[in-house]
C-alpha positions as CSV (number, residue, x, y, z in Angstrom):
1,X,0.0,0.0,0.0
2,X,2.8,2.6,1.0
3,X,4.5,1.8,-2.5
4,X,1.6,2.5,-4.5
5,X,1.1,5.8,-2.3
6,X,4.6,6.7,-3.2
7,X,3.7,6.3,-7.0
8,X,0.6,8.4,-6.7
9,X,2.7,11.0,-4.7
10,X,5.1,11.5,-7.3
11,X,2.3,11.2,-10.2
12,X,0.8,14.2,-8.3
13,X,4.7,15.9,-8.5
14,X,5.0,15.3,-12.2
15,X,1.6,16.5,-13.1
16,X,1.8,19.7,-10.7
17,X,5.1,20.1,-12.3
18,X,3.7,19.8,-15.6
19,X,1.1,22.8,-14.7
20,X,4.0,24.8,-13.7
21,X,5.9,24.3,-16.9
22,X,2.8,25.7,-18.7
23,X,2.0,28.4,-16.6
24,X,6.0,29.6,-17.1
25,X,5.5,29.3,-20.6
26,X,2.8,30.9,-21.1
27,X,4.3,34.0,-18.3
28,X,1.3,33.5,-15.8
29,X,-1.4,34.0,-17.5
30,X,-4.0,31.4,-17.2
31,X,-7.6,30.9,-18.9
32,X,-9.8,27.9,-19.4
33,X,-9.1,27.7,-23.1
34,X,-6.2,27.0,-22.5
35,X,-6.1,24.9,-20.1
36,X,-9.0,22.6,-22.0
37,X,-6.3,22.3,-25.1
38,X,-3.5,21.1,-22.5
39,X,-5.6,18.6,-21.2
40,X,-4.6,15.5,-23.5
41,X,-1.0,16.3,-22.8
42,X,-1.5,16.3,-19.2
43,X,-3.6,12.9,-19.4
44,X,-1.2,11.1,-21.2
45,X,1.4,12.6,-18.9
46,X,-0.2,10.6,-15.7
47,X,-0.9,7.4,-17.8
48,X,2.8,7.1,-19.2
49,X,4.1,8.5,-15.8
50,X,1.9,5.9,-13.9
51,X,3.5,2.8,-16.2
52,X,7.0,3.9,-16.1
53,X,7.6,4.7,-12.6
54,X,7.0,1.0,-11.5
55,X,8.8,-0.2,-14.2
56,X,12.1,1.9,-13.6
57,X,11.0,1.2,-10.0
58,X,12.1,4.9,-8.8
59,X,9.6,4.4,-6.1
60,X,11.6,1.2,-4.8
61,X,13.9,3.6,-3.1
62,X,13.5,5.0,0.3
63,X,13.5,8.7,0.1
64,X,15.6,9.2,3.3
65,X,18.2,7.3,1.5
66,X,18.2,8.6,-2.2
67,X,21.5,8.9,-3.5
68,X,23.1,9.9,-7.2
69,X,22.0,6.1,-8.5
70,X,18.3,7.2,-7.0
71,X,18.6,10.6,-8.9
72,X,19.7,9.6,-12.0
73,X,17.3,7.1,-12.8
74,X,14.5,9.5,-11.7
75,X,16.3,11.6,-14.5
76,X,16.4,8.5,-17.4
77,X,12.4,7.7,-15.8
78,X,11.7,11.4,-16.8
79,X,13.3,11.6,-19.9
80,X,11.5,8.3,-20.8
81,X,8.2,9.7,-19.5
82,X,8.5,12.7,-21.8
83,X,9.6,10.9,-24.6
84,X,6.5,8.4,-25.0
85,X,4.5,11.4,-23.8
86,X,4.6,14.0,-27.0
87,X,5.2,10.9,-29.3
88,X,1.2,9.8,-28.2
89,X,0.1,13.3,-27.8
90,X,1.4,13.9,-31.5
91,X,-0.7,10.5,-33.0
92,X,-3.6,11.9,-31.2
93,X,-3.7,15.7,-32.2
94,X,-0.3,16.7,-34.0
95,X,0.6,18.2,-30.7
96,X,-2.5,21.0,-31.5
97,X,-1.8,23.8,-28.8
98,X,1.0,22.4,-27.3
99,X,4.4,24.4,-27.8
100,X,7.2,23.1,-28.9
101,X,9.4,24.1,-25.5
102,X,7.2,22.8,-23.2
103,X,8.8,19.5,-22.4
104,X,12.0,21.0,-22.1
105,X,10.5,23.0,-19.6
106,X,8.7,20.1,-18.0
107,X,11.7,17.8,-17.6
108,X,13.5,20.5,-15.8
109,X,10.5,21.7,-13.1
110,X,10.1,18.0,-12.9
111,X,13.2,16.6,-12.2
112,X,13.8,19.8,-9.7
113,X,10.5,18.3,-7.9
114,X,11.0,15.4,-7.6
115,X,14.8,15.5,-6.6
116,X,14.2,18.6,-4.2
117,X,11.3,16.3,-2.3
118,X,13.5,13.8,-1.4
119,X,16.5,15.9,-0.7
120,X,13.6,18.1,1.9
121,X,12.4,14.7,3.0
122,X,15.9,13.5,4.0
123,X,17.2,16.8,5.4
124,X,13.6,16.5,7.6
125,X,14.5,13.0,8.0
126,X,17.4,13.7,9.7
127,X,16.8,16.9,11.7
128,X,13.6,15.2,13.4
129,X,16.5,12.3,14.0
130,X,18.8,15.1,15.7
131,X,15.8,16.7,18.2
132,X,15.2,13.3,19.1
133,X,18.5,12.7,20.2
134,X,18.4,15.7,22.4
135,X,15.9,14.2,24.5
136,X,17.9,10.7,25.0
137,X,20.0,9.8,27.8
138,X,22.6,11.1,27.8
139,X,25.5,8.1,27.4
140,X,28.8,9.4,29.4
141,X,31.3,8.2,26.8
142,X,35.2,7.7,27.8
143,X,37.3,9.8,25.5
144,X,40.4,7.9,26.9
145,X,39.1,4.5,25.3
146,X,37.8,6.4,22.1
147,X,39.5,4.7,19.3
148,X,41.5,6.6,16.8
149,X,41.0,5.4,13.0
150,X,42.4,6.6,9.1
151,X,40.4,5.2,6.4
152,X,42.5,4.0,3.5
153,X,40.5,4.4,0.2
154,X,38.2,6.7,-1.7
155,X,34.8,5.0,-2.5
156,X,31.0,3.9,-2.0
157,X,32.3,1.9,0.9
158,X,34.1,4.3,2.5
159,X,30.9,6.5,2.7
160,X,29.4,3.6,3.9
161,X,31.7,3.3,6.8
162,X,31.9,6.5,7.7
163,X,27.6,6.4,7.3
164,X,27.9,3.4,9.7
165,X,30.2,5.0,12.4
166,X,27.6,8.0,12.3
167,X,24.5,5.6,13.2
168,X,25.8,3.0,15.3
169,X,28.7,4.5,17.5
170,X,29.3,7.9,17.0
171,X,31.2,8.0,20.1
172,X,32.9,5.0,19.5
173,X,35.6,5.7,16.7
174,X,37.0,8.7,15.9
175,X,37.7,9.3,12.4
176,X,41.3,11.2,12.0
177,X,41.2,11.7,8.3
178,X,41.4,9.8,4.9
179,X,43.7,8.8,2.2
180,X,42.1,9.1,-1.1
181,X,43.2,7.8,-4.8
182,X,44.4,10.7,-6.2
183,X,46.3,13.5,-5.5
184,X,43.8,15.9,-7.0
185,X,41.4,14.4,-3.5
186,X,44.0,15.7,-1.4
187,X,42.9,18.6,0.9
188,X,39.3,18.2,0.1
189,X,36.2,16.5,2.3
190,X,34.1,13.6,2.7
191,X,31.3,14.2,4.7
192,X,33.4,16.4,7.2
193,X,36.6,14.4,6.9
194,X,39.7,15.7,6.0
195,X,41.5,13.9,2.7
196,X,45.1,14.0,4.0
197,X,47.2,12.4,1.6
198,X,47.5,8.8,-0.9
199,X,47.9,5.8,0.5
200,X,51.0,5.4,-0.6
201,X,52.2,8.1,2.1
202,X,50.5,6.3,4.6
203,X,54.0,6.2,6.8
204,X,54.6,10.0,6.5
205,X,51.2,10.8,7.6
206,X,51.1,8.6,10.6
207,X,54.5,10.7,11.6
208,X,52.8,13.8,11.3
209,X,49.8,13.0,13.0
210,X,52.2,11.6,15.9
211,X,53.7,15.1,15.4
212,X,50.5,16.2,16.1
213,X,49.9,14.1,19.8
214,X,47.3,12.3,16.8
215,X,47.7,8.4,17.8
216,X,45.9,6.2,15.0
217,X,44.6,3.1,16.6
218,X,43.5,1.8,14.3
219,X,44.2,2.0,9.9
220,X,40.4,0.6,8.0
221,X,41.0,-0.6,4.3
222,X,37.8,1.0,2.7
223,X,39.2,-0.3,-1.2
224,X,39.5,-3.7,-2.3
225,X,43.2,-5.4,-2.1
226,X,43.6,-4.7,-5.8
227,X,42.6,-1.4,-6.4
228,X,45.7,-0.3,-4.5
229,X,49.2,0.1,-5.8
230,X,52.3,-1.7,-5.7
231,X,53.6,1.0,-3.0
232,X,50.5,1.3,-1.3
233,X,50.7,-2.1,-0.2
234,X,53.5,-2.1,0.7
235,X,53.4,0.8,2.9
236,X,50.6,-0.7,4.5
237,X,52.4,-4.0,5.1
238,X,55.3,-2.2,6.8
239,X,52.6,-0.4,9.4
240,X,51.5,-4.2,9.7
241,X,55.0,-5.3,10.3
242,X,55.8,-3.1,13.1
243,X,52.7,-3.9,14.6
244,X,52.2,-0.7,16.3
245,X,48.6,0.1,14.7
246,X,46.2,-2.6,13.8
247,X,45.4,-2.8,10.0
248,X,41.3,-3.9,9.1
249,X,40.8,-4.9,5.4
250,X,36.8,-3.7,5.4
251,X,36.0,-5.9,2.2
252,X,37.4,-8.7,3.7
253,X,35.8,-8.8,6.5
254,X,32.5,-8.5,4.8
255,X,33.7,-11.4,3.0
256,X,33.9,-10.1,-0.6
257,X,37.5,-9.9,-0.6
258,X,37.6,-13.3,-2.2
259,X,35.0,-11.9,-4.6
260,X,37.3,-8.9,-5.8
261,X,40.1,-11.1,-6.1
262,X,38.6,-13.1,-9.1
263,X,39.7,-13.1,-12.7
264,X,37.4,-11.1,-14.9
265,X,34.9,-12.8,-16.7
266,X,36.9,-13.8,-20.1
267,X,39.9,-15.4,-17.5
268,X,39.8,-18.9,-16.4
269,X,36.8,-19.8,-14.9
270,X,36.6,-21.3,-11.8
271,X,34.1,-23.3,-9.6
272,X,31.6,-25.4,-11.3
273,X,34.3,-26.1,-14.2
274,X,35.9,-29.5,-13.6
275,X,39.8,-29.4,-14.3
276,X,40.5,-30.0,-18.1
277,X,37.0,-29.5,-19.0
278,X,36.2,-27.2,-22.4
279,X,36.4,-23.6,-21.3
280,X,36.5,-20.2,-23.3
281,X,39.5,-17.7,-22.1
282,X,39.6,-14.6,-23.8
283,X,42.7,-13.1,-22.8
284,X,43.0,-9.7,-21.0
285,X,45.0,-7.7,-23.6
286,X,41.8,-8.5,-26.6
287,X,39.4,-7.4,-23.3
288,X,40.8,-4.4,-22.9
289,X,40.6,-3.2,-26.9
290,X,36.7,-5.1,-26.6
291,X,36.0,-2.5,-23.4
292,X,37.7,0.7,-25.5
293,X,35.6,-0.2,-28.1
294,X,32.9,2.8,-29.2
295,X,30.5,0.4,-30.7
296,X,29.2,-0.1,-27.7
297,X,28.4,3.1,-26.5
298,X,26.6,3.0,-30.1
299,X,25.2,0.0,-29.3
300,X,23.6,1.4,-26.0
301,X,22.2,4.6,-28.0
302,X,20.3,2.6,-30.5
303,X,18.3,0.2,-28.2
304,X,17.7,3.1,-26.0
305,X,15.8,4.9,-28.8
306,X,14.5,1.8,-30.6
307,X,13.0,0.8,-27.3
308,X,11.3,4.0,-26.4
309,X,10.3,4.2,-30.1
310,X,8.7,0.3,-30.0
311,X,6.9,0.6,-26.9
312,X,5.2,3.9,-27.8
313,X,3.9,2.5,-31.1
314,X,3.0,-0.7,-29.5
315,X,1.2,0.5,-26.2
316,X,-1.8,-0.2,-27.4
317,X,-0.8,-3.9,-28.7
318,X,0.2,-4.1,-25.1
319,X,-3.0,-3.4,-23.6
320,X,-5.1,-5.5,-26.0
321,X,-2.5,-8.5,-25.3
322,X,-3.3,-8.1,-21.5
323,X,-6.8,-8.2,-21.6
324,X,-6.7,-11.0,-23.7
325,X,-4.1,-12.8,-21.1
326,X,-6.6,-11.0,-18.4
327,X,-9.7,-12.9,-19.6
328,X,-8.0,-16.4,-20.6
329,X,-5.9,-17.2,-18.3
330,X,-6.1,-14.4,-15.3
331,X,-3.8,-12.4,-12.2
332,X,-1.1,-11.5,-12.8
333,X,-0.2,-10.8,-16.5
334,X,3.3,-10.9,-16.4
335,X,5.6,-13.8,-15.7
336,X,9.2,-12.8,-14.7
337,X,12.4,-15.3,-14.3
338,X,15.8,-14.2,-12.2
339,X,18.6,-14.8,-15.0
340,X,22.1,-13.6,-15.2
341,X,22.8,-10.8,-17.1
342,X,26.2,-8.4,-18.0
343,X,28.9,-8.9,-15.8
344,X,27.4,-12.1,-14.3
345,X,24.8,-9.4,-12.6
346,X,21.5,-11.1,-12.1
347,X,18.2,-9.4,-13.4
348,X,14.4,-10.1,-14.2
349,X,13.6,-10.9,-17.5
350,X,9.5,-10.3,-18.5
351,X,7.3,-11.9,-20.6
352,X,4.1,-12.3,-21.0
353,X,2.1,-15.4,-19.0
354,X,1.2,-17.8,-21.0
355,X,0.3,-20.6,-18.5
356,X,-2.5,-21.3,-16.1
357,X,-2.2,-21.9,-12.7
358,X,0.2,-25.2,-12.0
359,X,-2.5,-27.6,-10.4
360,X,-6.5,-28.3,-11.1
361,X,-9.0,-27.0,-8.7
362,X,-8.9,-31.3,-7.7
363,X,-5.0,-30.5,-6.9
364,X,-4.0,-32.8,-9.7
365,X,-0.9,-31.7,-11.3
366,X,-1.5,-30.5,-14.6
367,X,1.3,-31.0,-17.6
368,X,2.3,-27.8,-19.8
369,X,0.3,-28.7,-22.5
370,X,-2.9,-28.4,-20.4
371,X,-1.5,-25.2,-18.6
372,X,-1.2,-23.2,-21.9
373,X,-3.9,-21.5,-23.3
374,X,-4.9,-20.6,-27.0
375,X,-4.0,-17.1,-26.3
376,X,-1.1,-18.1,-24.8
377,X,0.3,-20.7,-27.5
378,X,-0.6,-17.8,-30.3
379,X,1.7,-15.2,-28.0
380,X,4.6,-18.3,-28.0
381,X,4.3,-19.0,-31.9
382,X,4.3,-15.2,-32.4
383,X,7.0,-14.5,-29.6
384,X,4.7,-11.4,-28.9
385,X,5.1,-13.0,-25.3
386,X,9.0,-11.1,-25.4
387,X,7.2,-8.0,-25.6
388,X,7.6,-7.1,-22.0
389,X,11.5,-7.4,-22.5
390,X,11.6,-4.3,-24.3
391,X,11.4,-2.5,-20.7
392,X,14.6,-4.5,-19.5
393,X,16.2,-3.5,-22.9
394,X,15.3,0.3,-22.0
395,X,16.6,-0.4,-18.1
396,X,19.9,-1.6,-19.5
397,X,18.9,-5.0,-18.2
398,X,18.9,-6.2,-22.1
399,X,20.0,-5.7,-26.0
400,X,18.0,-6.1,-29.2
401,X,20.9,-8.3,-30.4
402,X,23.1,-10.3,-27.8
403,X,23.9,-13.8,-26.6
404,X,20.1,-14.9,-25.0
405,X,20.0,-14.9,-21.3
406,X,19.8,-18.7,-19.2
407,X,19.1,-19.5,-16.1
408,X,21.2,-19.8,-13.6
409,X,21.6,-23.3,-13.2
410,X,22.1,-23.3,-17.8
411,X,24.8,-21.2,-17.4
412,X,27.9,-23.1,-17.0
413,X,31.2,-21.4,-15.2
414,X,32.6,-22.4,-18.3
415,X,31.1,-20.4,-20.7
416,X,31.3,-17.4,-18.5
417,X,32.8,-15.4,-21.3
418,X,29.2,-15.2,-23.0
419,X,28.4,-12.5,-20.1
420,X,31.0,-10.0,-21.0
421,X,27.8,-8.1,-23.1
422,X,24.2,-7.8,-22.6
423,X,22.0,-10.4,-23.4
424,X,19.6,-9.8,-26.2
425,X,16.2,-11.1,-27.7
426,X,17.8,-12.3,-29.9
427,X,21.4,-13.5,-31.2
428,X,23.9,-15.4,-33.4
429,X,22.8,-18.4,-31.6
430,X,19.6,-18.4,-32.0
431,X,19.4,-17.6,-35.9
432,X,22.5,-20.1,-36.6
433,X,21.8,-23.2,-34.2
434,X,18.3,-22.2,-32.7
435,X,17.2,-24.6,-29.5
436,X,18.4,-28.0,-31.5
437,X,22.0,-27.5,-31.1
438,X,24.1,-28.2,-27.9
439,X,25.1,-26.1,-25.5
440,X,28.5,-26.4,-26.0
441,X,27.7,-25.0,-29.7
442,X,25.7,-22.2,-28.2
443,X,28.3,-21.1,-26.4
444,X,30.3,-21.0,-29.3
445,X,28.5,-19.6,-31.0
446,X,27.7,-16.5,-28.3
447,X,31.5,-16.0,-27.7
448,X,32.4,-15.8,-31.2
449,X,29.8,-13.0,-31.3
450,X,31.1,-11.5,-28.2
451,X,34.5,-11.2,-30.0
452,X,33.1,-9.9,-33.9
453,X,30.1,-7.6,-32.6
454,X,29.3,-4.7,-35.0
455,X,27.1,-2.9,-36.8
456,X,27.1,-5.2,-39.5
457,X,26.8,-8.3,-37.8
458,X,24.3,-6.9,-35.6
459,X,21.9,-6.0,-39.2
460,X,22.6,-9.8,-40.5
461,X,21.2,-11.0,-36.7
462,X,18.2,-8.6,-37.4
463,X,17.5,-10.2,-40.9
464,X,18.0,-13.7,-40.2
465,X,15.6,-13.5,-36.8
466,X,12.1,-12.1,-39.0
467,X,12.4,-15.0,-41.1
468,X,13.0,-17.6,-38.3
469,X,10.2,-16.0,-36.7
470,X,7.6,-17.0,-39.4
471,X,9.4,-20.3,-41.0
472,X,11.0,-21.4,-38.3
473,X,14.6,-22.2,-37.0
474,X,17.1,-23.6,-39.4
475,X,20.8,-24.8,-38.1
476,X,23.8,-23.7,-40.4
477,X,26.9,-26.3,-39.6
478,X,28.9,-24.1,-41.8
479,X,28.6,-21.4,-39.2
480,X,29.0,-23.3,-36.1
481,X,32.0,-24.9,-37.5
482,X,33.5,-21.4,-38.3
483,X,33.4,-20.2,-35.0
484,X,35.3,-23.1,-33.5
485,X,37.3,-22.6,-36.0
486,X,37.9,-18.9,-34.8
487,X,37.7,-19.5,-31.4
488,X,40.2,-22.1,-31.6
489,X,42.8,-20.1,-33.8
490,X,42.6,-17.0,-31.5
491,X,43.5,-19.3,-28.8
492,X,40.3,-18.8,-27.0
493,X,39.5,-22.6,-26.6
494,X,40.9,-23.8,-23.5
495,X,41.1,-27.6,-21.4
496,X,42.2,-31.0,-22.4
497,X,38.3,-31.4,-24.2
498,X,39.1,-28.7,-26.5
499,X,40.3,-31.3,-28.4
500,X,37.5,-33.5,-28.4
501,X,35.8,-31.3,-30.7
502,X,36.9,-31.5,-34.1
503,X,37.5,-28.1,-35.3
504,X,37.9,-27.5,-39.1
505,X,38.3,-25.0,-41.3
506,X,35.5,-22.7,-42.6
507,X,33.2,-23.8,-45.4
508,X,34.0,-21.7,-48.3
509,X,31.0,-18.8,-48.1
């Protein structure tokens, strides 16, 4: 109930925002004429608005914690909002009254609203927290046995830490100061914390602060092992050597340590692998050119805009396909699955329900051929039941083209290089092998296209999937057998099966 409030209450911000924007416009003068010609824009305002929020889930947040992530995707939620809202308003009326500045206008009063609300609500938030702790007992604290501590590291975490000291024991630790990453942080501060230096002058300003009758107690590690330098280490191992101050790796301690420590995703996987078994290393010098790469910031661009584009001219296709889902097979109309996505990161991929409940009214298990209905096996044959996805391409969740997104339990350590991009609805997989193939050829398949994505290949992918769509999937061994072949001449196959599969060259095209 209070999320659905907190949608409504920043409907209400966008639409009084969106009044605002108009009367600026229009420099304070306001009749009913005009207001009757805004109308449409301001109704399809609150029906796109209502849709979106929940989807970008802007409203998961707690407003006494937003944060930059919080804000921007209250700005890419707006931008979105305003985007599908003049492309309806200009099918239904041409955008007839409605000047051309307006949603400039709108996105700025907008995102000033709803920014500014939780910023008042967490500076309210915290005041209220402050009167309060007027009134508590007072706790007589022993500044003898207040610890002394320097944070190490410049991060997320260390605002974390220093978020944590503030809460829990604010009489507990005193912070002395921090060493940041570069020297351009030097002098400057983090939530009232002096930046005194880099950590790779850790033993100079531990003299100085001695110098200064400052005894450090205690030295906290706020960055990850590996994000430090050479001499940063080792400065910090010589403190640990004397063993005059005690040195706390935060990470560590949390237990992510081991997590940082991995190899990246194309490196030799680890875990569920078994020792010599067929793996896919793409080594870190061809990673770095892949990351440097400006395709992909192309890449991004386009399924941004195709995405927006799509689900404005489809919105009503939606709605007719969730009735129809509504009347045949019931609550709720969206089926979601937990899948991993870029980076390993797991996300929910949507579609459309297409199955009944799992058991008869009798509590006899039913099969899958009984649970799907004739709506739902015309949305499967159609694959209009991947409409839903183009939300989690617009969230970042997703591509148009890109290796197709398992479950967790399909995707094998092994083939952990098929993560290094974003999944898509569709890929070189799917258009060369289709569901026939094995996974090993899948895999492939996806890692080849992890290694040749471009502009070009991406258009082929495009082409080949309409046709599959309607006719049906087709496997091409000449294609499957190229990208071993690739694979295996770059050096990316790895493991004593490599060899089981026989690898030859191309077909001639």
């Amino acid at each position: 109930m209070r999320y659905i409030f907190s949608i409504l209450i920043d409907i209400v911000i966008i639409l009084s925002a969106t009044l605002a924007a108009v009367v600026l416009r229009d420099n304070f003068e306001v009749s009913m004429a005009r207001t009757v010609t805004f109308l449409p824009y301001l109704l399809f305002t609150a029906f796109v608005s209502a849709m979106l929020l929940p989807i970008f889930r802007v409203n998961r947040a707690i407003w006494r914690f937003a944060s930059m992530p919080d804000f921007l995707r209250i700005g890419a939620t707006l931008t979105a909002t305003i985007v599908c809202t003049v492309l309806l308003v200009f099918a239904f009326n041409r955008l007839d009254g409605i000047p051309r500045s307006l949603p400039f206008l709108q996105f700025n009063v907008a995102i000033i609203a709803l920014i500014g609300a939780r910023v008042m609500y967490k500076i309210h938030h915290n005041a209220r927290k402050r009167r309060r702790s007027k009134f508590a007992p007072f706790m007589v604290a022993d500044e003898a046995a207040t610890e002394t501590a320097l944070l190490v590291g410049l991060s997320r975490l260390t605002e974390t830490y220093l978020q944590s000291m503030l809460e829990l024991a604010p009489r507990a630790v005193r912070i002395v100061g921090i060493l940041g990453r570069q020297e351009r942080h030097v002098g400057r501060l983090v939530a009232s914390h002096k930046v005194l230096g880099l950590p790779e002058h850790l033993n100079r300003i531990l003299g100085e602060l001695e110098v200064n009758g400052i005894a450090v107690d205690r030295i906290v590690i706020t960055a990850s092992a590996a994000s430090l330098s050479p001499k940063a280490r080792k400065a910090i191992a010589e403190v640990q050597r004397r063993g005059s101050v005690a040195v706390q790796y935060l990470a560590e301690q949390l237990g992510f340590e081991k997590l940082s420590r991995q190899d990246h995703l194309g490196g030799k996987a680890t875990g569920n692998s078994s020792a010599g078994a067929l793996e896919f290393e793409i080594q870190p010098d061809e990673l770095v050119a892949m990351r440097r790469r400006r395709y992909w910031r192309f890449k991004r661009a386009t399924d941004v805009a195709a995405s927006l584009f799509l689900l404005c001219i489809s919105a009503p296709l939606l709605i007719l396909i969730g009735i129809a889902i509504a009347a045949s097979i019931g609550w709720p109309l969206f089926f979601w699955q937990q899948r991993p996505g870029l980076g390993a990161r797991p996300f929910h991929l949507y579609k459309f329900r297409t199955m009944g409940a799992a058991l008869a009214s009798d509590g006899r298990r039913l099969s899958d051929e009984e649970r799907v209905s004739r709506v739902g096996n015309f949305l499967r044959r159609t694959r209009l039941d991947e409409l839903p996805q183009l939300f989690n391409i617009l969230r970042g969740e997703m591509s148009f083209i890109g290796p197709r997104p398992l479950l967790a339990q399909e995707q094998h350590e092994s083939y952990r290089a098929r993560l290094l991009v974003r999944p898509g609805l569709s890929g070189w997989a799917q258009v060369v092998g289709g569901r026939a193939i094995s996974a090993a050829d899948k895999a492939a398949l996806d890692v080849w296209y992890v290694r040749n994505a471009s502009l070009l290949l991406d258009v082929a992918i495009v082409l080949r999937t309409m046709p599959m769509v309607f006719f049906g999937e087709r496997i091409s061994e000449r294609l499957i057998e190229r990208a071993w072949h690739d694979l295996s001449k770059a050096g990316v196959l790895k493991g004593r099966l490599a060899e089981m599969r026989a690898v030859h060259p191309p077909l001639a095209a």
